[in-house]
RODRENVEX-776670 format. One record per residue: x, y, z of N, C-alpha, C in turn. Coordinates in nm, 4 decimals. Layout:
residues N
+----------+----------+----------+----------+----------+----------+----------+----------+----------+
|    neast |   nnorth |      nup |   caeast |  canorth |     caup |    ceast |   cnorth |      cup |
+----------+----------+----------+----------+----------+----------+----------+----------+----------+
|        X |        Y |        Z |        X |        Y |        Z |        X |        Y |        Z |
...
+----------+----------+----------+----------+----------+----------+----------+----------+----------+
end
This chain:
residues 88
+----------+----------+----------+----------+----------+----------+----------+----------+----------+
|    neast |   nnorth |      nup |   caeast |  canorth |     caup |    ceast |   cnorth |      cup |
+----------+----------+----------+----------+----------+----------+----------+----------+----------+
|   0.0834 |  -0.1183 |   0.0000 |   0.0000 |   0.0000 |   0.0000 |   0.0877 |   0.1244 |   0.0000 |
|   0.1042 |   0.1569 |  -0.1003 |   0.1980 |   0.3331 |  -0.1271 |   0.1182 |   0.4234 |  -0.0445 |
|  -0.0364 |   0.4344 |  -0.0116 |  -0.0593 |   0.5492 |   0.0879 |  -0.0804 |   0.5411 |   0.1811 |
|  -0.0333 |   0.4043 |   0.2139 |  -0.0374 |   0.3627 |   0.3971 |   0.0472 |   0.4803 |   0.4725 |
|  -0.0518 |   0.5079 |   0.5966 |   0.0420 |   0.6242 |   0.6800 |   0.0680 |   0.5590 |   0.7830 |
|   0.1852 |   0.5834 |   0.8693 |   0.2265 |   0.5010 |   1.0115 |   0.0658 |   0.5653 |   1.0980 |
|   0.0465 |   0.4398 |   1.1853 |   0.0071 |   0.4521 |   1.3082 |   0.0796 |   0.3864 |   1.3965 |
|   0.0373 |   0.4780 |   1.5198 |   0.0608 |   0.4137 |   1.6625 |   0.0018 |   0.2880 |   1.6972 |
|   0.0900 |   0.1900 |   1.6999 |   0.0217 |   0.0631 |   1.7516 |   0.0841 |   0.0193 |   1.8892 |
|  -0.0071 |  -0.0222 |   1.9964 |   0.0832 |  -0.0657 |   2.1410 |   0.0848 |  -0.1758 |   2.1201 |
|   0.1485 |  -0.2631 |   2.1566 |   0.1332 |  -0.4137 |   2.1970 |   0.2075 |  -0.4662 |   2.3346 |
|   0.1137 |  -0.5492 |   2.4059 |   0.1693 |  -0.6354 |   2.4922 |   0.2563 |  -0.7734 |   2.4867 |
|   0.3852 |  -0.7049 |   2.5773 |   0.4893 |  -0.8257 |   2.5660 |   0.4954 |  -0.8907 |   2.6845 |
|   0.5348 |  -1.0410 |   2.6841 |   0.5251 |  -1.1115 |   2.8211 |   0.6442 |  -1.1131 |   2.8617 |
|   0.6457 |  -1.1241 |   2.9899 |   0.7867 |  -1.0893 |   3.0481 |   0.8796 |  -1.2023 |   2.9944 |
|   0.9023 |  -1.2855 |   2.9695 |   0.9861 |  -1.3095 |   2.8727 |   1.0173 |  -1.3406 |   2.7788 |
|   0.9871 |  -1.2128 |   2.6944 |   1.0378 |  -1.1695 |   2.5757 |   1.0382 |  -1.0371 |   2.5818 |
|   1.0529 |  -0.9765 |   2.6992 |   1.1121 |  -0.8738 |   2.7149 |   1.2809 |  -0.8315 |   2.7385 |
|   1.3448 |  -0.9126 |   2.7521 |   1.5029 |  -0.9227 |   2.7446 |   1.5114 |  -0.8723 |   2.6053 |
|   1.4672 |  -0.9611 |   2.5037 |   1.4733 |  -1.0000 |   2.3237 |   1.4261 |  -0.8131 |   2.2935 |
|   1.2859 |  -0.8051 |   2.3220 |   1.2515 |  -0.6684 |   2.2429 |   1.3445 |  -0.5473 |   2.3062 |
|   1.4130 |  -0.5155 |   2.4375 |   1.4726 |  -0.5079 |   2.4459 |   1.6044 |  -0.4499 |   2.3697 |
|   1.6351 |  -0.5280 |   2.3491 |   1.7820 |  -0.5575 |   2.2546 |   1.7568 |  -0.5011 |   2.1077 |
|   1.6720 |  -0.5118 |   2.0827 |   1.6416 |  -0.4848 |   1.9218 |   1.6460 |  -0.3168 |   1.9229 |
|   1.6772 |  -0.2036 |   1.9814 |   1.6575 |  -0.1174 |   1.9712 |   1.5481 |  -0.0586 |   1.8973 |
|   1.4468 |  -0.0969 |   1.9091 |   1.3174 |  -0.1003 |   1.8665 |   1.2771 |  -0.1137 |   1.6857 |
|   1.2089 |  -0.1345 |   1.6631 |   1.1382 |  -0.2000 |   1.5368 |   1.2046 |  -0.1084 |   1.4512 |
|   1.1795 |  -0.0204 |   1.4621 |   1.1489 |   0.1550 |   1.3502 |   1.2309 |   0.2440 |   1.4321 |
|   1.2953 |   0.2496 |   1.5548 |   1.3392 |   0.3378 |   1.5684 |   1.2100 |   0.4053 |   1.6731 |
|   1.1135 |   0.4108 |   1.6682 |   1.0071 |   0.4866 |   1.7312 |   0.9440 |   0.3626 |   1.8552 |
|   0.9953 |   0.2779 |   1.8692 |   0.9314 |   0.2024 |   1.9927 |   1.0008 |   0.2957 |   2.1412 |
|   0.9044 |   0.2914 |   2.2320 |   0.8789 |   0.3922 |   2.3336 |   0.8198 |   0.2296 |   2.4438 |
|   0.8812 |   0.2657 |   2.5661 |   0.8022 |   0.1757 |   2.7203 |   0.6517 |   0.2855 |   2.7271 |
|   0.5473 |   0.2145 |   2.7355 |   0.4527 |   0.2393 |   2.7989 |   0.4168 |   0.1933 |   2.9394 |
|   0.4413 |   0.1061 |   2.9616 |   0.3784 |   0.0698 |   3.0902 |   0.4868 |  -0.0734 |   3.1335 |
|   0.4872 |  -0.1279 |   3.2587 |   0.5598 |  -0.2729 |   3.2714 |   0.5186 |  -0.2974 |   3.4382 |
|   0.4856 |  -0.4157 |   3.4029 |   0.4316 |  -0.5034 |   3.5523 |   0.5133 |  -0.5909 |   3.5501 |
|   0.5109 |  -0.7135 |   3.6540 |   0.5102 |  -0.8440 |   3.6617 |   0.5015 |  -0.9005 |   3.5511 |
|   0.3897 |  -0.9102 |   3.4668 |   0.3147 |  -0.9686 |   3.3500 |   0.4259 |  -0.9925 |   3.2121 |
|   0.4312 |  -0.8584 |   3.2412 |   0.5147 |  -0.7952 |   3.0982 |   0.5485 |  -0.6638 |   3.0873 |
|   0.5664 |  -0.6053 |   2.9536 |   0.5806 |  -0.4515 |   2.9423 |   0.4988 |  -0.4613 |   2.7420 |
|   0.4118 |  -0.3177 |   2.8071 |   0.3869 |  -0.2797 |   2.6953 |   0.4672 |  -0.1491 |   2.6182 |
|   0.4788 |  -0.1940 |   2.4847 |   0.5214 |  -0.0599 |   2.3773 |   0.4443 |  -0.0051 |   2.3163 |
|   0.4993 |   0.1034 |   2.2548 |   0.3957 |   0.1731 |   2.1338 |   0.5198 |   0.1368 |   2.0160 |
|   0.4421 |   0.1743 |   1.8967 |   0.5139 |   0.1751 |   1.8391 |   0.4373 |   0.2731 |   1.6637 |
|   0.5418 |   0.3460 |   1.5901 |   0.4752 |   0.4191 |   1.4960 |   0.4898 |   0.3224 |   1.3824 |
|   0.4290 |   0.2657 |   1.3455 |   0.4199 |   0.1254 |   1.1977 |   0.3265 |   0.1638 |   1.1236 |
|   0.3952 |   0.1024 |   0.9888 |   0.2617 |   0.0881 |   0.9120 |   0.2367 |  -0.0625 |   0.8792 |
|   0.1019 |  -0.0890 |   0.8796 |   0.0443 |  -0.2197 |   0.8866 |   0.0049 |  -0.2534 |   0.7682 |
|   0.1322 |  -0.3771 |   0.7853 |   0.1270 |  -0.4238 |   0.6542 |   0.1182 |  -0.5975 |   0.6688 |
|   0.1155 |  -0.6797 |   0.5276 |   0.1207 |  -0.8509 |   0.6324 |   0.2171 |  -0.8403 |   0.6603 |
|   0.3271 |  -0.8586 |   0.6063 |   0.4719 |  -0.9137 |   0.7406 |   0.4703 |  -0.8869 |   0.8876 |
|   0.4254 |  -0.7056 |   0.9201 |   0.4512 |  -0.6941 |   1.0148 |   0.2937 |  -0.8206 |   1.0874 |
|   0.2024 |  -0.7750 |   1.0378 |   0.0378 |  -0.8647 |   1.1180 |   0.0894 |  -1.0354 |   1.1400 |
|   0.2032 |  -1.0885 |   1.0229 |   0.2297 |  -1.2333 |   1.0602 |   0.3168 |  -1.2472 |   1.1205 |
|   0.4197 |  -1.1632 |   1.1245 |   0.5085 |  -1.1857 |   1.2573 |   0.4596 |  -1.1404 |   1.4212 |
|   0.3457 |  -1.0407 |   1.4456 |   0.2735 |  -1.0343 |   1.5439 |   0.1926 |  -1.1597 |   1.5835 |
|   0.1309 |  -1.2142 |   1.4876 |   0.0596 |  -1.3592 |   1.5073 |   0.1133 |  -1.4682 |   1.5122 |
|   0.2422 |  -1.4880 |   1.5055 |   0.3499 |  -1.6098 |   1.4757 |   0.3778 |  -1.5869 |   1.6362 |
|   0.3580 |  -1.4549 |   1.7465 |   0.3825 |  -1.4620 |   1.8598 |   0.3054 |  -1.4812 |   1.9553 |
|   0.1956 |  -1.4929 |   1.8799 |   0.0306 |  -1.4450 |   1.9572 |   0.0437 |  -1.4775 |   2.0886 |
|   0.1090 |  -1.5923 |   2.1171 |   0.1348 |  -1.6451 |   2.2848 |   0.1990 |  -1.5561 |   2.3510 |
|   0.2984 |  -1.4735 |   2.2991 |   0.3898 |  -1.3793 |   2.3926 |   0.3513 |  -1.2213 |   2.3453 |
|   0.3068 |  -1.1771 |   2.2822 |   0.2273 |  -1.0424 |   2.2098 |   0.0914 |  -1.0731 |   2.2124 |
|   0.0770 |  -0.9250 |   2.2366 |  -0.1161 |  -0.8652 |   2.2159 |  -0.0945 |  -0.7942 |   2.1519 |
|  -0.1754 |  -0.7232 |   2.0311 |  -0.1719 |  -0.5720 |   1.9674 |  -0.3138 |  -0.5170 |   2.0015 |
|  -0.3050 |  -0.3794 |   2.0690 |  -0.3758 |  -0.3111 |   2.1061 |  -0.4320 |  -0.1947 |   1.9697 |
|  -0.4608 |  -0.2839 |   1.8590 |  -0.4744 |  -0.1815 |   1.7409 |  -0.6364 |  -0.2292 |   1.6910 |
|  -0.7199 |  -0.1605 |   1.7363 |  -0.8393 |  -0.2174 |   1.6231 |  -0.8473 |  -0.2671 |   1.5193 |
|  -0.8126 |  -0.2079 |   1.4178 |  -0.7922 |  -0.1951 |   1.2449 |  -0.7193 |  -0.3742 |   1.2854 |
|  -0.6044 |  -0.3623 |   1.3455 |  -0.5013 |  -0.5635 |   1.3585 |  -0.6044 |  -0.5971 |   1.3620 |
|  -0.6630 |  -0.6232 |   1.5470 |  -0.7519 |  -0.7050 |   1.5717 |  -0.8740 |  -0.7341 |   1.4911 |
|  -0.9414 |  -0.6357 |   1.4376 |  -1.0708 |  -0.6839 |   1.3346 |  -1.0327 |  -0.7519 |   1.2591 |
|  -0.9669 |  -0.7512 |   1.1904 |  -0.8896 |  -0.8052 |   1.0336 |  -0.8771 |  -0.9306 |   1.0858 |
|  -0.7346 |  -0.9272 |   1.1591 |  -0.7033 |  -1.0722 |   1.1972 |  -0.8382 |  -1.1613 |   1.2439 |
|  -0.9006 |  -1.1151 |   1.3683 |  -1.0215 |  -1.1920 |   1.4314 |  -1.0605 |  -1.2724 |   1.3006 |
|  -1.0784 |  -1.2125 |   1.2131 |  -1.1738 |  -1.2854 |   1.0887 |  -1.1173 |  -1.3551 |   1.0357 |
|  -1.0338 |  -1.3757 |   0.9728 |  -0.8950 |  -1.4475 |   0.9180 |  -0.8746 |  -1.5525 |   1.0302 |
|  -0.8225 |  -1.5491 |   1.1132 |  -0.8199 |  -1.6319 |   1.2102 |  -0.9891 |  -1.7411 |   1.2478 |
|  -1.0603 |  -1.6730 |   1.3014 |  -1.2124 |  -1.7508 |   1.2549 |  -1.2273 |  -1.8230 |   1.1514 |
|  -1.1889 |  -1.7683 |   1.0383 |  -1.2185 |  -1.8456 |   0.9075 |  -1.1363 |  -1.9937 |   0.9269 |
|  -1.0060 |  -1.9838 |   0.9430 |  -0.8602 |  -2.0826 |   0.9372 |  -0.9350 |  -2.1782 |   1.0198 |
|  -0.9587 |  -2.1598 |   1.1387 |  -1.0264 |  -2.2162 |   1.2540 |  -1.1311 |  -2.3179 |   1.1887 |
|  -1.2241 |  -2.2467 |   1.1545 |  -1.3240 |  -2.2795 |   1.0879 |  -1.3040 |  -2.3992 |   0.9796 |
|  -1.2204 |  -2.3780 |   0.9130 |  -1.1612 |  -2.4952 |   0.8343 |  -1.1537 |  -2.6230 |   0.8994 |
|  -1.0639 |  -2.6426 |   1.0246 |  -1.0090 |  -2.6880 |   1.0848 |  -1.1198 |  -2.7682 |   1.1895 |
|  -1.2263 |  -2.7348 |   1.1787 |  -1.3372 |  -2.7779 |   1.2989 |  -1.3622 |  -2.9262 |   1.2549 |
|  -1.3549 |  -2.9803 |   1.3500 |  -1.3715 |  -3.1608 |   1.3365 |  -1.4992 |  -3.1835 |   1.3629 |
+----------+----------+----------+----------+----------+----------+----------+----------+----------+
end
């Protein structure tokens, strides 16, 4: 998409894989700490959403959340559908 504009997307990381994100000096350059418990720590981050970035978020789904509407709708459905296939 040539007129994709970055948004802010947060996502939740579990505490360990917080060492890893960490280290990466963030995605883009624009990852920022929002918040960090016990649990984990959440980021923001300025992206544009594209698949690579949505399948490497979902390839983590166990250790990441994305706090982005626009992700979550999309995926939810996509994901339902796959599922759906898959029903015995």
């Amino acid at each position: 998409m040539e007129d994709a504009q970055p948004v802010k997307v947060e996502l939740f990381v579990a505490k360990d894989q917080v060492p890893y994100i960490l280290t990466k000096s963030g995605f883009d350059g624009s990852q920022k700490r929002v918040f960090e418990n016990e649990e984990g720590l959440v980021i923001s981050l300025k992206v544009i959403l594209n698949f690579e970035l949505e399948q490497l978020i979902l390839s983590m789904a166990r250790k990441f959340r994305c706090y982005h509407r626009k992700f979550f709708v999309k995926n939810k459905i996509r994901l339902t559908e796959a599922l759906f296939k898959y029903r015995l």
